[in-house]
N, C-alpha and C positions, 0 to 999 in steps of 0.2 A: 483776788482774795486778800492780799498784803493789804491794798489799799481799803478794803476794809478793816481788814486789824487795826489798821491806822487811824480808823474814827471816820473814812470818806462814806458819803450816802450817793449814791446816781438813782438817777431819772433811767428811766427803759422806756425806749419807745418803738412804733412801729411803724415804718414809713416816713418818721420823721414828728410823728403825734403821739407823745407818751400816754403810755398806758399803764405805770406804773413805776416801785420805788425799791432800790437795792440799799439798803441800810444795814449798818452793821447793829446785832441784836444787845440790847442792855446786859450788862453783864451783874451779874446777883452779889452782893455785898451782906457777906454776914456782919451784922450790928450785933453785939454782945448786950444781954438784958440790963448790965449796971449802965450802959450809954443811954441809952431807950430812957432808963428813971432816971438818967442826970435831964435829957432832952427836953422833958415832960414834969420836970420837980416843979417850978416857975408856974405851969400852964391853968389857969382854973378849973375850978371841980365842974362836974356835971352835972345836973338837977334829974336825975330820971326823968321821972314825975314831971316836968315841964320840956325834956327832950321829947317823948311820947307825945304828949298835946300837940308839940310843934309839928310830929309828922304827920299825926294823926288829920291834922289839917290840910298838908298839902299832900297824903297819900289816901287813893282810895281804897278802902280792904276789900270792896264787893268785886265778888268774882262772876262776870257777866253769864248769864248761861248759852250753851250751845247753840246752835238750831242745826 
């Protein structure tokens, strides 16, 4: 458990054949809202109305039916 504090991730395995991964889990970082609008002041604006078309294109709304 130290050695995860520490940032280390292990391989688990079984017989010698991993079958999985011991990571230590992200730790959550509050960002205050003035950081966020300095992060983002720079960034271009967004076009609604041309963000929509875009997905609209590469998503499909139909929702299949059952059987």
């Amino acid at each position: 458990m130290r050695a995860l504090d520490e940032g280390r991730s292990f391989i688990v395995s079984r017989n010698g054949t991993p079958v999985g991964e011991l990571r230590p889990l992200r730790r959550h970082r509050f960002v205050g809202a003035s950081a966020v609008v300095a992060m983002f002041k720079d960034a271009p604006r967004v076009d609604a109305a041309a963000l929509r078309q875009d997905l609209d294109q590469v998503a499909d709304q139909e929702i299949p039916d059952r059987v």
